[in-house]
N, C-alpha and C positions, 0 to 999 in steps of 0.2 A: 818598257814597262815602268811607271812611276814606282817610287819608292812606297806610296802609296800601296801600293799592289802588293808587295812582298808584304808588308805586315798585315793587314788582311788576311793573306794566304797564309800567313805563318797564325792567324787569330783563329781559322774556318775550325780547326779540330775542337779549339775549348768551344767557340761559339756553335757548334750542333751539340755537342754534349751540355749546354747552357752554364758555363763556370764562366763566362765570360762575365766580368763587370758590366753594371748597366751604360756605364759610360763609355766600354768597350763596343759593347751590343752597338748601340747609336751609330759609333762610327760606323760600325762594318755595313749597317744598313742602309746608311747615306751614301757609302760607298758601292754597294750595289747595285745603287737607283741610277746611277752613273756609269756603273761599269758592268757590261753584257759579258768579258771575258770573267771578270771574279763571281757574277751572278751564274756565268754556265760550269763552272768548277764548283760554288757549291753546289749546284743541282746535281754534280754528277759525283761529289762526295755523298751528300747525303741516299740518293740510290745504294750508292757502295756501302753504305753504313745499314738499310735495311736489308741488304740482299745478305752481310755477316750476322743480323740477328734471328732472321726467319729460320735459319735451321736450327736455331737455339729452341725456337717454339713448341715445336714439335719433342723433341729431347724430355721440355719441361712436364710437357703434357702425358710422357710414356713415364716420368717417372712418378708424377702424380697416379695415376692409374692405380696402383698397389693399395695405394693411401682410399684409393676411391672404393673401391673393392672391399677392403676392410669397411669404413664407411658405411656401405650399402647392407654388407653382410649384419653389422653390428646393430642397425636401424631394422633390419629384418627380426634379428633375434630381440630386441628391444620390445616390438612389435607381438612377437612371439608369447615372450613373458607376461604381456600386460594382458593378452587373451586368456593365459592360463589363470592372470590373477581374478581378471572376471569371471572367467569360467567356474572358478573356485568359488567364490564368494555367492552366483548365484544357485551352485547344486547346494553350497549348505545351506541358503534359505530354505529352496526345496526341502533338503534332506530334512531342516528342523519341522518342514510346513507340515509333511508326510507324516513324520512323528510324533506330531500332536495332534494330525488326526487319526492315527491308527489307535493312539491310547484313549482316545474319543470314544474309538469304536469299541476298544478293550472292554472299556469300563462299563458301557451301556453291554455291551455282548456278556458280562460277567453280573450287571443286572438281570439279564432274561436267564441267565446259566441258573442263579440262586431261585429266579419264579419255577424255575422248571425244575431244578431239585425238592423245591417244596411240594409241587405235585406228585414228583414221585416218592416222598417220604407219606403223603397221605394217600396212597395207596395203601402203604404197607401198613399204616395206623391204620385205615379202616378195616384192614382185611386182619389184624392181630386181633383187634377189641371185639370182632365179630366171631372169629374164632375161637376167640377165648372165652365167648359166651357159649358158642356150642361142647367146649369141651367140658362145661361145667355137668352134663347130666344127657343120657339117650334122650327125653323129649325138649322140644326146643323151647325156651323161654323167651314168649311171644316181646311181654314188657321189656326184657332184655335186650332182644332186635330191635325192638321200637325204639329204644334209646340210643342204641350206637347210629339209629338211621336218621332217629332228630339232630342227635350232633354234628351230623353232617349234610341235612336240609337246604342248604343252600349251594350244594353240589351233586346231588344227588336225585335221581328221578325214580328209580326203582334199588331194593336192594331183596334177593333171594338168596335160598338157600336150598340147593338139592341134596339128596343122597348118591352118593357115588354109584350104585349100584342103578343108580336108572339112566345113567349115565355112561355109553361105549366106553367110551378113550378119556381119560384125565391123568394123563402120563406128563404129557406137558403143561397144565396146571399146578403141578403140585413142585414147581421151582423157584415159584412165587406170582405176585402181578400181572398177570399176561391182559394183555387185551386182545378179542378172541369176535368173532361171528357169536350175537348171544343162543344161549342152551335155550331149546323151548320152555316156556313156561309153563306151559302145562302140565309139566314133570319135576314142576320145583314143591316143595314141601310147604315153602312160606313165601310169601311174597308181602314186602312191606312199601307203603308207598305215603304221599304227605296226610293222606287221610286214614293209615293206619294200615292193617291187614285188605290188600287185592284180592277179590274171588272171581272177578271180570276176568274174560282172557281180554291177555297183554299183545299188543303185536310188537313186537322189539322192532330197536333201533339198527335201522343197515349199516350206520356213520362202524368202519370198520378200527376205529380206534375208540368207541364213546362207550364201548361196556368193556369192562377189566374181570376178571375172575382167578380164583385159586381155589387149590383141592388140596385135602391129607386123605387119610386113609379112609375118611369113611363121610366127610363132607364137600361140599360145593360149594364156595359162595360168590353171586353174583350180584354184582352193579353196574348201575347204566347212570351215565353223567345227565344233566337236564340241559337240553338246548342252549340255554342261558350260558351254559358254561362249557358248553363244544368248542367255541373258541380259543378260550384258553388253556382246554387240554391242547387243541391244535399246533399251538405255540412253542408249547414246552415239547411236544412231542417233534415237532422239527427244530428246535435247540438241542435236544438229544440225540436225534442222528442224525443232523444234515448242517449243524452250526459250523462254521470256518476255525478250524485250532489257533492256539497264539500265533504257530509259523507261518501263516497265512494273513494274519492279520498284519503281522508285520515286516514281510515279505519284501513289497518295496520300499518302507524305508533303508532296509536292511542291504540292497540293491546302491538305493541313492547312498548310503555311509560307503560302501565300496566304490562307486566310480567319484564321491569326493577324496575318499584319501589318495584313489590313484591322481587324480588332477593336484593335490595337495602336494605330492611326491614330488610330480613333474615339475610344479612351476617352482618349487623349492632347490630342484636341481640344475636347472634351466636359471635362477638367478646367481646358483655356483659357478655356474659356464661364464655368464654376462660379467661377471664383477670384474675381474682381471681385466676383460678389454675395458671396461668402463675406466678402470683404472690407468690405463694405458694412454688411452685417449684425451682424458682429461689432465 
């Protein structure tokens, strides 16, 4: 073997690991174009040298693994978070959207609340002023009726007055306002109407809320609303028992405020969780 040969072989270890000089390298390369013996020992060193690193591979890759695992987990809660933070942000749109229309609906529902309180307060004005003329004297003062019935002309279609005693049952009249099936007419004492005193018989109104009456001890009085204004007894009268209370009105917002602060909770706790690894990792 030339002397040639031994330095080579004593060069093969740095030159696969590559610390060989470039001037090194050169040689060994020209010397391998020549020599079949030093070209098949390094083929069978460098085998040797992959066959010591392949189970290294493997090793690196089990200990990566942990790191991966954490990784994947942390990318999942990262994930996690960021849904709660959307989550969050669009129920309190909702919740705000809901909220300003439920006080929409407040507002307007507490306009029709006050049209319909004012109806039933002029109930009880028409039925006091009317009253208070009958209490004045046993015969009834025609001009008197006629005036409490003008003052109210553009609500009014008929206004009477019977005597109790022509009258079965006025048990439940006399608690105040009731709106009632009206009393025949033809048992009423006075009947006033836009032309003054009725002697025509009347055929009442069927509309089972459009005449109202009350009684005391010894009178009747009845009224019957005019067509024109069926309507908006109607109104007031389904605002008075059939209208939705505040708790209903505000119901679901009340809903949306509880599943945002639960989501507000969560993702508040959920970024307590993530910090530390965040911290960790970076």
């Amino acid at each position: 073997m030339k002397n040639e040969c031994y330095i080579v072989r004593d060069l093969l270890p740095s030159y696969i690991d590559q610390l060989c000089s470039e001037e090194s390298s050169r040689f060994i390369e020209q010397h391998m174009a020549t020599c079949e013996q030093c070209a098949e020992l390094l083929n069978q060193m460098r085998a040797e040298f992959d066959i010591q690193e392949q189970p290294e591979i493997p090793a690196r890759i089990e200990q990566k693994k942990p790191f991966q695992k954490i990784a994947h987990f942390f990318k999942a809660q990262k994930n996690f978070t960021k849904f709660l933070s959307v989550s969050f942000w669009i129920a309190l749109i909702v919740t705000v959207g809901s909220l300003i229309y439920s006080l929409n609906v407040l507002s307007e529902l507490n306009d029709v609340r006050e049209d319909a309180q004012v109806i039933e307060q002029q109930k009880q004005d028409i039925m006091e002023k009317t009253f208070a003329v009958l209490s004045t004297q046993d015969n009834i003062d025609e001009i008197a009726f006629q005036a409490v019935f003008q003052e109210y002309s553009g609500q009014l279609k008929h206004l009477a007055v019977f005597s109790t005693k022509n009258v079965d049952d006025v048990t439940h009249l006399q608690e105040g306002p009731t709106t009632i099936f009206p009393n025949d007419y033809s048992k009423a004492i006075l009947v006033i109407g836009e032309n003054g005193k009725i002697t025509e018989s009347i055929i009442p109104n069927d509309y089972d809320i459009g005449t109202v009456a009350m009684a005391n001890d010894q009178w009747i009085v009845q009224y019957e609303y005019k067509e024109s204004y069926l309507e908006t007894i109607e109104n007031a009268h389904q605002i008075k028992h059939y209208a939705p209370s505040n708790w209903i009105v505000f119901q679901l917002p009340i809903v949306f405020i509880i599943i945002t602060a639960f989501i507000l909770g969560g993702w508040l706790i959920q970024k307590r969780i993530t910090k530390p690894v965040e911290n960790i990792i970076d």
